[in-house]
C-alpha positions as CSV (number, residue, x, y, z in Angstrom):
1,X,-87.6,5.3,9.3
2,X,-84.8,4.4,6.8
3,X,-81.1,3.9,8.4
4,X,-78.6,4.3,6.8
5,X,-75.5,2.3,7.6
6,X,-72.5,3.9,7.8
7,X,-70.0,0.9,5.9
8,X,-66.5,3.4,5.5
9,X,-65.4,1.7,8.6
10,X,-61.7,1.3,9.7
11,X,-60.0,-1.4,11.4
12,X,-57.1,-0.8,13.9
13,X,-54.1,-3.1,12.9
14,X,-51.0,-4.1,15.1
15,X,-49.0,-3.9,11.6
16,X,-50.4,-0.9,10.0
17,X,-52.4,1.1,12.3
18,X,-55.6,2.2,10.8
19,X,-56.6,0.4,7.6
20,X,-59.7,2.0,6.3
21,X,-62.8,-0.5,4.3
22,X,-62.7,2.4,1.0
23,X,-66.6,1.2,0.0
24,X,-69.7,-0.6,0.1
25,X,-68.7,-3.4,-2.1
26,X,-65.6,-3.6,0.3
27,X,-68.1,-4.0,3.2
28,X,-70.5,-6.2,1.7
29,X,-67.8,-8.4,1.1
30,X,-66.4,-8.3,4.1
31,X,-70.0,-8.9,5.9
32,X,-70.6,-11.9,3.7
33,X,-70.4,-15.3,5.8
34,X,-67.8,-16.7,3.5
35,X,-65.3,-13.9,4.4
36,X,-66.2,-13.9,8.1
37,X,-65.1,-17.5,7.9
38,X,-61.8,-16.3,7.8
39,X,-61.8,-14.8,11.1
40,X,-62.0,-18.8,12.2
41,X,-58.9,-20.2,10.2
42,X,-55.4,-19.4,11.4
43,X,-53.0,-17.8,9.4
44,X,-49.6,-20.1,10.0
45,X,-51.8,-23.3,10.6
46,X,-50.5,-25.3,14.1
47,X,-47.3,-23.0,14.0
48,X,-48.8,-21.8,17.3
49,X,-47.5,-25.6,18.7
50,X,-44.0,-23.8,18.8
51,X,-44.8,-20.1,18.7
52,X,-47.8,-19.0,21.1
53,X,-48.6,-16.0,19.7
54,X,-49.0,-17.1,16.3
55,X,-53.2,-17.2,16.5
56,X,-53.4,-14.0,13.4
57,X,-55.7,-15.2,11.2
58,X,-56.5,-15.3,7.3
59,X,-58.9,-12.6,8.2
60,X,-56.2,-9.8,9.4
61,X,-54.0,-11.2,6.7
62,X,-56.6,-10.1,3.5
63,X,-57.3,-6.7,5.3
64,X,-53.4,-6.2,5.4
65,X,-53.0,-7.1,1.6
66,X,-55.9,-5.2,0.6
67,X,-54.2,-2.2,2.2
68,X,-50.9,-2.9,0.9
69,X,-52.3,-3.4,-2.7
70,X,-54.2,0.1,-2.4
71,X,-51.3,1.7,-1.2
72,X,-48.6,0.1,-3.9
73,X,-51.3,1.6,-6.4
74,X,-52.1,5.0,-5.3
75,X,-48.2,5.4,-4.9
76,X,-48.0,3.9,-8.7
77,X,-50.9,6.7,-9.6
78,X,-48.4,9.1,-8.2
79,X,-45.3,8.2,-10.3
80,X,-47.9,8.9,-13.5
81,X,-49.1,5.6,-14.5
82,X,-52.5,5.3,-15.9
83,X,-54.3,3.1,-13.4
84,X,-58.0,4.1,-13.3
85,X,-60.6,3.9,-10.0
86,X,-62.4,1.0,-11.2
87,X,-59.1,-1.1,-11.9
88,X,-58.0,0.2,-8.7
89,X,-61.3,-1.1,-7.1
90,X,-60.9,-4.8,-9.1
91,X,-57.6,-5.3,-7.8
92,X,-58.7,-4.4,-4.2
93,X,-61.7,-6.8,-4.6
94,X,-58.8,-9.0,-5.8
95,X,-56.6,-9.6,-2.9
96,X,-59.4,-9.2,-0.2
97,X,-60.7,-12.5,-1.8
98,X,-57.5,-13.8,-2.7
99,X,-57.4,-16.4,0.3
100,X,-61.5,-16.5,1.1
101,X,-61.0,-20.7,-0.7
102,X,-58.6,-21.7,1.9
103,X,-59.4,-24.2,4.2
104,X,-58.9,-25.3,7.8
105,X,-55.4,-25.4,8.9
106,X,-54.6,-23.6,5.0
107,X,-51.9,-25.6,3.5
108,X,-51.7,-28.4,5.9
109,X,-54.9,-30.2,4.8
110,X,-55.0,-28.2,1.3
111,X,-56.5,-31.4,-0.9
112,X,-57.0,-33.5,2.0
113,X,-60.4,-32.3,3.0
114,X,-61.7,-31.3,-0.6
115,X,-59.6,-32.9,-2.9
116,X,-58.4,-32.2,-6.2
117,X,-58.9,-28.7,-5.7
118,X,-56.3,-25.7,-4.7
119,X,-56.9,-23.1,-2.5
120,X,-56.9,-21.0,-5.6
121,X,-59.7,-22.5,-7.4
122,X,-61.8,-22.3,-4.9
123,X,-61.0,-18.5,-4.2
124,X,-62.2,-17.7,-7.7
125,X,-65.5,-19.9,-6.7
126,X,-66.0,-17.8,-3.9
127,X,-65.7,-14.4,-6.1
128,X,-68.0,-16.0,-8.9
129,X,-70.6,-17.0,-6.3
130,X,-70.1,-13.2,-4.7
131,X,-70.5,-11.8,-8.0
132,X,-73.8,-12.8,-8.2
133,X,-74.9,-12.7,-5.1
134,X,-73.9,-9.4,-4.3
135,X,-74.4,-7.6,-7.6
136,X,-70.9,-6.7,-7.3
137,X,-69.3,-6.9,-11.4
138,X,-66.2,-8.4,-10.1
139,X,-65.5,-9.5,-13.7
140,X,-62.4,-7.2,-14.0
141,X,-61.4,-8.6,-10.1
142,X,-61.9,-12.4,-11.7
143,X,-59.6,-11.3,-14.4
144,X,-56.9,-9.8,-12.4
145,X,-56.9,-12.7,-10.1
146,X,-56.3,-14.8,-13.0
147,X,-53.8,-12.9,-14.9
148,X,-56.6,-12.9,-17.6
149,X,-56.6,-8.8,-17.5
150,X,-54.6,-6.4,-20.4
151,X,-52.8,-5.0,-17.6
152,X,-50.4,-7.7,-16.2
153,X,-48.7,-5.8,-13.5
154,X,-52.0,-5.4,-11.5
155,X,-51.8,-9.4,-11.7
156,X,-48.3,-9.2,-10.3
157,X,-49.1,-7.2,-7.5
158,X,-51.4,-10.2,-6.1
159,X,-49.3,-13.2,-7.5
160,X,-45.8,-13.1,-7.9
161,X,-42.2,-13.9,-5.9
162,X,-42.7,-10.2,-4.7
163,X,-46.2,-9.5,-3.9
164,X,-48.3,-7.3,-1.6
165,X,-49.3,-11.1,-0.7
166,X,-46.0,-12.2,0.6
167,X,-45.1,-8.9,1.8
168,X,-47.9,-8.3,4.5
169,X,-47.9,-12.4,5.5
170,X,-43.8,-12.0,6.1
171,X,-44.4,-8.8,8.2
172,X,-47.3,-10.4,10.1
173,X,-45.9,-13.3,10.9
174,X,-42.7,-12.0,12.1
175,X,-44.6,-10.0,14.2
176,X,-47.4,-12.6,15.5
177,X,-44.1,-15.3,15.9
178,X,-41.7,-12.6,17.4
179,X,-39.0,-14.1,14.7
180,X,-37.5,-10.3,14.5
181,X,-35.0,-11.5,11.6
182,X,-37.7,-12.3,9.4
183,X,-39.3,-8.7,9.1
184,X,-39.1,-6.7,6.1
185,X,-39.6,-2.9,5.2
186,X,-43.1,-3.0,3.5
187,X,-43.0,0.7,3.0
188,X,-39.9,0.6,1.2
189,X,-40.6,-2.0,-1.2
190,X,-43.6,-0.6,-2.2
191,X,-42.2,2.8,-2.7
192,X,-39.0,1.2,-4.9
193,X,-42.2,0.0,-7.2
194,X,-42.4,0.7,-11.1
195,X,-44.2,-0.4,-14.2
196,X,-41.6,-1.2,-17.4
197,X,-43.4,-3.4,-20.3
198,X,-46.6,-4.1,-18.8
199,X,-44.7,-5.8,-15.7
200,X,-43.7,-4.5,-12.1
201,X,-40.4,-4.3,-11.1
202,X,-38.1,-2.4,-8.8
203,X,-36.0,0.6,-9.0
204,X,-32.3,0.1,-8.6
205,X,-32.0,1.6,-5.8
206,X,-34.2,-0.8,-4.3
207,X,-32.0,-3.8,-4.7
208,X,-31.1,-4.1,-0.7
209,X,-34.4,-3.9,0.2
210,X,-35.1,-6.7,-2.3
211,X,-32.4,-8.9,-1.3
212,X,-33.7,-8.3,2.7
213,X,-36.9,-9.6,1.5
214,X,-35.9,-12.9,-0.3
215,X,-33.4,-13.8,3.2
216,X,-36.5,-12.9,5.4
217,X,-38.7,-15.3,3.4
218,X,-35.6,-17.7,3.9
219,X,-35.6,-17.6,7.3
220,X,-39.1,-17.3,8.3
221,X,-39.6,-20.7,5.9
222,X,-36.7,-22.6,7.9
223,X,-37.7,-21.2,11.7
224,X,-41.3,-20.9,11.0
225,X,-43.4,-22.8,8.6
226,X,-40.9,-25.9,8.2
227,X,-40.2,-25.8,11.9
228,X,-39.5,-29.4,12.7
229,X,-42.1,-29.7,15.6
230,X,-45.0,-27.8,12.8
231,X,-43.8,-30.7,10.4
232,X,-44.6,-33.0,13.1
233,X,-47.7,-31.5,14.2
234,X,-48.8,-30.8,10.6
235,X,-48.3,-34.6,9.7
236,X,-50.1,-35.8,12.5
237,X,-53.3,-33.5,11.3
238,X,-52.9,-35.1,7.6
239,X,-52.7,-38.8,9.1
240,X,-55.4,-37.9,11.6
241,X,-58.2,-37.0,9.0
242,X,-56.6,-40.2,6.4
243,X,-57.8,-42.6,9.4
244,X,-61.0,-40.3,9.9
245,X,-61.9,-40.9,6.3
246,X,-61.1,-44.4,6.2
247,X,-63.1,-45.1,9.7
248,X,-66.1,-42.3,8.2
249,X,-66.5,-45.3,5.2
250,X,-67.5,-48.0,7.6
251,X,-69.6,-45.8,10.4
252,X,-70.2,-42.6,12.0
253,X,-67.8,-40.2,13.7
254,X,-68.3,-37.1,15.5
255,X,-68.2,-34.5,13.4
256,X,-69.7,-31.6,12.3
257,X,-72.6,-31.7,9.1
258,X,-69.9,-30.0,6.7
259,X,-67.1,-32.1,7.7
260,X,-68.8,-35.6,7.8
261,X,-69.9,-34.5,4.5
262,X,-65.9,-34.0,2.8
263,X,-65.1,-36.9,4.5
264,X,-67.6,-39.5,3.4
265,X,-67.5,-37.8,-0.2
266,X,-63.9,-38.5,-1.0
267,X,-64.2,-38.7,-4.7
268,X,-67.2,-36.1,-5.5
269,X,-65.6,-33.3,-6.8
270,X,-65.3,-34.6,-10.1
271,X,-66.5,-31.9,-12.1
272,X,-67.0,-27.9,-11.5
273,X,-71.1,-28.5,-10.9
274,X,-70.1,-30.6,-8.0
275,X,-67.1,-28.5,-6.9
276,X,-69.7,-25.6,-7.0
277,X,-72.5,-27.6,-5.6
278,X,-70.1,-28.1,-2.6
279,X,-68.9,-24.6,-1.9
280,X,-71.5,-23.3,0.7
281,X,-71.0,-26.6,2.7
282,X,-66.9,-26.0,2.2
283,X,-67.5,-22.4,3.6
284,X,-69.0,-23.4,6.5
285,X,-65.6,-25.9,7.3
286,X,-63.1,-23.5,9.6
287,X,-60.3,-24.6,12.1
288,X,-62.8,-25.1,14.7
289,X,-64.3,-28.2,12.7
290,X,-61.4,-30.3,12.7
291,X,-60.2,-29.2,16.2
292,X,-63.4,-29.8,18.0
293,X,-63.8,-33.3,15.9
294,X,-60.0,-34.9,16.9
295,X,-60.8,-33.5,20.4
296,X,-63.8,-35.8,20.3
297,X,-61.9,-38.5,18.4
298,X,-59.3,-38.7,21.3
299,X,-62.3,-41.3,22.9
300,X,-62.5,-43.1,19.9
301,X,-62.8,-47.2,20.2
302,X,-60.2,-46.8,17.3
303,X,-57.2,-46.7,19.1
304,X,-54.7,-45.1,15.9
305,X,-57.2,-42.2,15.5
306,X,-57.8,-42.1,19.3
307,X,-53.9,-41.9,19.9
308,X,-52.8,-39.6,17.3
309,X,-55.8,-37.4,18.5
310,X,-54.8,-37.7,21.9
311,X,-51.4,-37.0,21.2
312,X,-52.2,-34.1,18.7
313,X,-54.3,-32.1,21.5
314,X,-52.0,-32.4,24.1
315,X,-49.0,-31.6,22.1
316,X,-47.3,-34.9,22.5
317,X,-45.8,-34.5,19.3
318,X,-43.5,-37.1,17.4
319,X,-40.0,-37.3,17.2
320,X,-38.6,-36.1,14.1
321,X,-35.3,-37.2,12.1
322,X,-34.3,-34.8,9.3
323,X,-31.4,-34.9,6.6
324,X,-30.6,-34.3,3.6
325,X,-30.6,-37.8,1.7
326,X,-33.5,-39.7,1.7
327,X,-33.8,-42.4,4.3
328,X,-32.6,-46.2,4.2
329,X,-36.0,-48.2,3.1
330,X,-34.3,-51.3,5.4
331,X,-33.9,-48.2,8.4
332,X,-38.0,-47.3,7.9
333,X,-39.2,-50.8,7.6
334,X,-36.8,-51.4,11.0
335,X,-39.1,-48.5,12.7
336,X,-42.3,-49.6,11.4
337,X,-42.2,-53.1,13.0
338,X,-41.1,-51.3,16.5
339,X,-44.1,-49.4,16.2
340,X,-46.0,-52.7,15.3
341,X,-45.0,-54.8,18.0
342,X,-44.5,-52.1,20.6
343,X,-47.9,-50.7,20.4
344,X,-49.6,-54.1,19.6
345,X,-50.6,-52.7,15.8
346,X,-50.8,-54.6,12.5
347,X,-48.5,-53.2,9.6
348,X,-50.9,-50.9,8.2
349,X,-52.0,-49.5,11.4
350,X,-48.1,-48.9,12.3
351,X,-47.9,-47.1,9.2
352,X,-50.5,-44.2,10.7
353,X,-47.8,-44.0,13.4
354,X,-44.8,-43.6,11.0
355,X,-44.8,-39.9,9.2
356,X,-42.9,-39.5,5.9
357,X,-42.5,-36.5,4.0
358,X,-39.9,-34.3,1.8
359,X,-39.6,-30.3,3.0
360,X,-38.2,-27.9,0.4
361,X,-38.5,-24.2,-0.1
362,X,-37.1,-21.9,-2.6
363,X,-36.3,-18.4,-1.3
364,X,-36.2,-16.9,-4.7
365,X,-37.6,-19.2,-8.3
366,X,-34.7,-19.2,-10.7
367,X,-37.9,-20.8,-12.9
368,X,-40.7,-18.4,-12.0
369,X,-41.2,-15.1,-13.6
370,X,-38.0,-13.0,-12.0
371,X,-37.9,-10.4,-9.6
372,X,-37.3,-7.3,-11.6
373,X,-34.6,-4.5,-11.2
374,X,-35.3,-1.1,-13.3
375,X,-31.6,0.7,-13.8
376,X,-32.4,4.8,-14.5
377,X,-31.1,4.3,-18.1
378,X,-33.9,1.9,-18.6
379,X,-32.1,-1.5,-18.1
380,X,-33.8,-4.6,-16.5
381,X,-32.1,-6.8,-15.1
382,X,-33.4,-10.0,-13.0
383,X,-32.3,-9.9,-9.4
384,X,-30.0,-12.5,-9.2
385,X,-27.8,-10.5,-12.3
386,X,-28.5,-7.0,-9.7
387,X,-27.5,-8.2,-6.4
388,X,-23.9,-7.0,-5.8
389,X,-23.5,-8.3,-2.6
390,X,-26.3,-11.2,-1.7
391,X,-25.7,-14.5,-3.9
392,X,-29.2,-14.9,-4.9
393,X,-27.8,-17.8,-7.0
394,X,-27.1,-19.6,-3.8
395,X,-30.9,-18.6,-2.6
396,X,-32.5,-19.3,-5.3
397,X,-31.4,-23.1,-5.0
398,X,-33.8,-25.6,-3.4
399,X,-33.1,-27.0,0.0
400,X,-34.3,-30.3,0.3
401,X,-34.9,-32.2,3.6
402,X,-36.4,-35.7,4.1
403,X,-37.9,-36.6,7.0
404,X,-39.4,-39.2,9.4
405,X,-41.6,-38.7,12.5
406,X,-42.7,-41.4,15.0
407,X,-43.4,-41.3,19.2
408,X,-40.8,-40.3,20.8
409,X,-40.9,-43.2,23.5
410,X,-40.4,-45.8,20.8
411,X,-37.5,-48.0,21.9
412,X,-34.8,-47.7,18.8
């Protein structure tokens, strides 16, 4: 007896309600290890240190986009622009995979686990290696993804300062943080969408919703990912693994198979063989690698890696200084030799204890392809010439922050 699986199945989401897998390559993707892998890897990394209910995942994240992008398209289809089932299936396949080469904790250890390679690289990996595995002639997804494909817009729709990307990860993690000021009107955005020259853009009458969007991305940035106790936390995890992999090149440390493996083999990803050699063991690395490894580190006869570790788990997080000018080199050396001779550590161990790091976020790219606003006479006009009442001048500037984190019990 033959069954026959049913695979049109539909997921129930907090932020959408019912979003519906439209086909069996969908499903087959979805099914595949390397996308169930997501399910395992937080979407906002150790935001969850300041905001509990931030545990969404990379998983919910891709199902959200790949709705959003269906729906931006089918209401495109409906305006009268020539956008066929089969690009309409690519660009799906697209942004489902769009985030299947991040690692654990995403950004935070993007390049410090395998290095020399983006997130992004290793997403089109994962779709070449799914292409053949699966059957599935992704070539016209491949091309999308890489802005290689004739019709650029569908390559805006995944990649650009107003994406169905940024849109579902700004609604979901307002939602998931409880940051109310940081949610946006998906539905209206997508709605506002047009096509002019080959390139997406935004009906006039759109421009509010446009200039909500680019403040929400501010704020979330300032209150959420760049929170000063995630800086801390997330710079603890990068020093954490640097003193793994130092301590990895003289012995063992408990760890699993895929992550001993990136961390003894610091400087194999030389070439695209290796970097493809190395993709099934990078696909088995998720955020329960590196937290069940520091957990074990925290016993560690190494006593940085055993006190970061230690402090990491139990969210004794460091002390962080912020401003805007970058910090006296006589007022860091000063705080480097307090760590030394407080905790007993030689200067290069102090250094482990000592974070540095430069935070900066543009709401809106003055030098990234513009935000687009369609006028009904045919006019374009880039956002920051539209807005009438938002300076997106003033957003569109970098904010720059340097900082410096170290225990909070040091004695100043």
């Amino acid at each position: 007896m033959t069954v026959v699986l049913n695979k049109k199945k539909i997921f129930n989401d907090p932020i959408y309600g019912f979003v519906t897998i439209p086909d069996e390559t969908h499903f087959d993707i979805i099914e595949h290890p390397y996308f169930q892998r997501l399910r395992r890897i937080k979407q906002v990394s150790l935001t969850t240190m300041v905001y509990p209910s931030a545990n969404h995942t990379r998983f919910a994240h891709s199902l959200g986009a790949m709705h959003l992008m269906r729906h931006a398209i089918h209401l495109l289809r409906g305006k009268g622009y020539d956008i066929s089932d089969e690009e309409l299936r690519s660009a799906s396949v697209a942004i489902l995979l769009h985030d299947s080469g991040h690692g654990p904790f995403s950004h935070a250890l993007e390049n410090k686990i395998m290095r020399g390679t983006s997130h992004e690289e290793l997403s089109l990996l994962v779709m070449q290696h799914l292409n053949e595995e699966l059957k599935g002639h992704f070539d016209e997804a491949m091309a999308i993804f890489t802005g290689s494909h004739p019709k650029k817009f569908l390559t805006k729709l995944i990649s650009s300062q107003l994406d169905v990307d940024r849109i579902d990860y700004l609604k979901r993690d307002s939602f998931f943080t409880g940051v109310a000021e940081g949610s946006i009107n998906a539905e209206r955005l997508l709605d506002m969408m047009e096509i002019v020259d080959n390139d997406l853009a935004i009906e006039s009458k759109g421009v509010y919703s446009v200039e909500s969007f680019i403040v929400s991305r501010r704020i979330m940035y300032w209150q959420v990912y760049m929170h000063k106790a995630v800086l801390s936390a997330e710079y603890m995890l990068m020093k954490i693994i640097k003193r793994a992999r130092l301590l990895m090149q003289q012995r063992e440390l408990p760890a699993s198979p895929a992550l001993t493996f990136f961390l003894k083999h610091q400087d194999y990803f030389a070439t695209a063989d290796e970097k493809a050699a190395a993709l099934d063991l990078f696909c088995q690395l998720d955020d329960y690698d590196v937290i069940s490894a520091v957990k074990m580190w925290c016993y560690d006869k190494d006593r940085v890696l055993s006190e970061l570790s230690r402090r990491l788990v139990n969210r004794n997080l460091f002390r962080i200084e912020m401003q805007q000018d970058p910090f006296d080199d006589n007022y860091i050396d000063g705080i480097r030799k307090r760590i030394a001779r407080q905790y007993a550590l030689s200067s290069e161990e102090a250094d482990y204890m000592l974070l540095q790091g430069i935070s900066s976020n543009h709401a809106y790219h003055p030098k990234k392809p513009a935000i687009k606003i369609v006028y009904k006479d045919g006019t374009v006009k880039d956002i920051s010439e539209a807005s009438d009442q938002l300076s997106i001048s003033v957003l569109s500037q970098p904010v720059v922050k340097h900082f410096i984190c170290y225990p909070k019990e040091l004695e100043l």
